[in-house]
Residue frames relative to the residue before (quaternion, step in Angstrom):
aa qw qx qy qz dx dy dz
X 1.0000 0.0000 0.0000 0.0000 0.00 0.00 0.00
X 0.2164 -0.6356 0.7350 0.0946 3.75 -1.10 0.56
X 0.1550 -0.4246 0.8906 0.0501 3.78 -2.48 0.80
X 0.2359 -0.5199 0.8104 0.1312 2.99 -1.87 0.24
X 0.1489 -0.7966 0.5858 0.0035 3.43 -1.12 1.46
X 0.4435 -0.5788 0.3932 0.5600 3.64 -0.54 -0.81
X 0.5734 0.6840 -0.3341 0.3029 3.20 0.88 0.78
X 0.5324 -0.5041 0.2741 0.6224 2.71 2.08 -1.09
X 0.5832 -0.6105 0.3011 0.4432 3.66 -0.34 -0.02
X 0.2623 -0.6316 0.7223 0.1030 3.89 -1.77 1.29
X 0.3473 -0.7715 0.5319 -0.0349 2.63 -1.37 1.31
X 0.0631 0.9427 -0.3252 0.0397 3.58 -0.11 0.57
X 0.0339 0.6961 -0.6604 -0.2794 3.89 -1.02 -0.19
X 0.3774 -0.7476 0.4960 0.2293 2.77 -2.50 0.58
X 0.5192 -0.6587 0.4859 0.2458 3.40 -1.16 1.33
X 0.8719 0.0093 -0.2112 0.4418 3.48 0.30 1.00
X 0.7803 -0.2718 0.2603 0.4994 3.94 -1.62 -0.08
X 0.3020 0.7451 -0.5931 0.0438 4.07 0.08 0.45
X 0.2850 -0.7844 0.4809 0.2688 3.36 -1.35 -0.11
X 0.0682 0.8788 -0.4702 0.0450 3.27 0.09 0.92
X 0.2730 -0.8121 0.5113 0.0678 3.36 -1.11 1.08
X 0.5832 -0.4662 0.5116 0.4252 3.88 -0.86 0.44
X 0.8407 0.2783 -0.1812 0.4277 3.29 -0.96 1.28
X 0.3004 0.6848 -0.4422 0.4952 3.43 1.84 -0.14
X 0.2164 -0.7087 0.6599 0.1241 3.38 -1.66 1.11
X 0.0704 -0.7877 0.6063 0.0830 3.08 -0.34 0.48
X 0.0162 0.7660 -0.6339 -0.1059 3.58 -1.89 0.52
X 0.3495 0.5909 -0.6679 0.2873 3.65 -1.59 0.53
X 0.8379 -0.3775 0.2283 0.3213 3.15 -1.78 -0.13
X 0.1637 -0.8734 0.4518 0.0793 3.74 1.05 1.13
X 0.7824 0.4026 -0.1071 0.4629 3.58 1.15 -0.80
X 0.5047 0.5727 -0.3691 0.5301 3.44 1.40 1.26
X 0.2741 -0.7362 0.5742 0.2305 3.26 -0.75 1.05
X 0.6119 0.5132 -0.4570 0.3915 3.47 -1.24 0.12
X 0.8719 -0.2000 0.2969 0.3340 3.26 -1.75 -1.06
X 0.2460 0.7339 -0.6228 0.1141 3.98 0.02 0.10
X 0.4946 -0.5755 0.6361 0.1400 2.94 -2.37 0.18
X 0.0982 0.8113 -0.5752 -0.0363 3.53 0.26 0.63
X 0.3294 -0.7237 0.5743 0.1949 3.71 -1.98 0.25
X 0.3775 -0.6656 0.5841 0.2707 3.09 -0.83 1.37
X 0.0100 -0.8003 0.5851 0.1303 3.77 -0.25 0.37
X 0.4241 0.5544 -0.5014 0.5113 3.99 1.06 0.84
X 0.8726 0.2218 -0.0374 0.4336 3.39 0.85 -0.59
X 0.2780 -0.8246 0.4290 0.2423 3.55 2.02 0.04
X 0.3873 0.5659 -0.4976 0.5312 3.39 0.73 1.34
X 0.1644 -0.6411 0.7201 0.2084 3.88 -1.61 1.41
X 0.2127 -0.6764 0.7051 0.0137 3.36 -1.68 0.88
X 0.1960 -0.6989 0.6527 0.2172 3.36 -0.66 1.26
X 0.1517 -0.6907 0.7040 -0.0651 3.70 -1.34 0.95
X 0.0502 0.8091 -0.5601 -0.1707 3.06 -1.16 0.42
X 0.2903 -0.8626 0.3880 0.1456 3.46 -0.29 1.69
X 0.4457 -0.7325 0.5126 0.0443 3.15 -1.38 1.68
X 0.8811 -0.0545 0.0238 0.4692 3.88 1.28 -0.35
X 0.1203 -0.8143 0.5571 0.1097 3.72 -0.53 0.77
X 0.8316 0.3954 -0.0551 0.3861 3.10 -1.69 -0.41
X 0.2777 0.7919 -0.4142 0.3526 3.28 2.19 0.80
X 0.2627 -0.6785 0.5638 0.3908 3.58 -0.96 0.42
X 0.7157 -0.3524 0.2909 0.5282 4.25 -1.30 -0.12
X 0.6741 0.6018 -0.2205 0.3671 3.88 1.36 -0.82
X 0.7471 0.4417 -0.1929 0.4578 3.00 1.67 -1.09
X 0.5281 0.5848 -0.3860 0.4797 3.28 1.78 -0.19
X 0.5060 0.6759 -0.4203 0.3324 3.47 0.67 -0.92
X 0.9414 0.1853 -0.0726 0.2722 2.96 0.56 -1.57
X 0.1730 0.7067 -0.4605 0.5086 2.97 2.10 0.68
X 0.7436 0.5339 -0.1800 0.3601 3.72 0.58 -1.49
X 0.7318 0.4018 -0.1999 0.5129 3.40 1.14 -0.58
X 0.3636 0.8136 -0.2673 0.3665 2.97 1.52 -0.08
């Protein structure tokens, strides 16, 4: 999964059954690699995630994603 921050784009996977939709906001520590706890706050649900790249441009996600 990918957010667009004002930094550029975090890349991530989820650590379990979640449902996430295009357009989901999400908050927490977007700009940490490793393990974190982010909040879907569209849907008031924590998702442990465990985040695989920040500070990604739209190119470098892509190919994180296909990955």
């Amino acid at each position: 999964m990918a957010i667009e921050t004002d930094h550029g784009i975090t890349v991530f996977e989820l650590l379990g059954g979640y449902d996430v939709d295009k357009g989901d906001v999400f908050s927490g520590n977007l700009e940490s690699l490793g393990g974190e706890t982010f909040f879907n706050e569209s849907k008031q649900e924590k998702m442990d995630v465990f985040v695989q790249g920040i500070y990604c441009s739209m190119e470098n996600a892509r190919q994180m994603l296909s990955s």
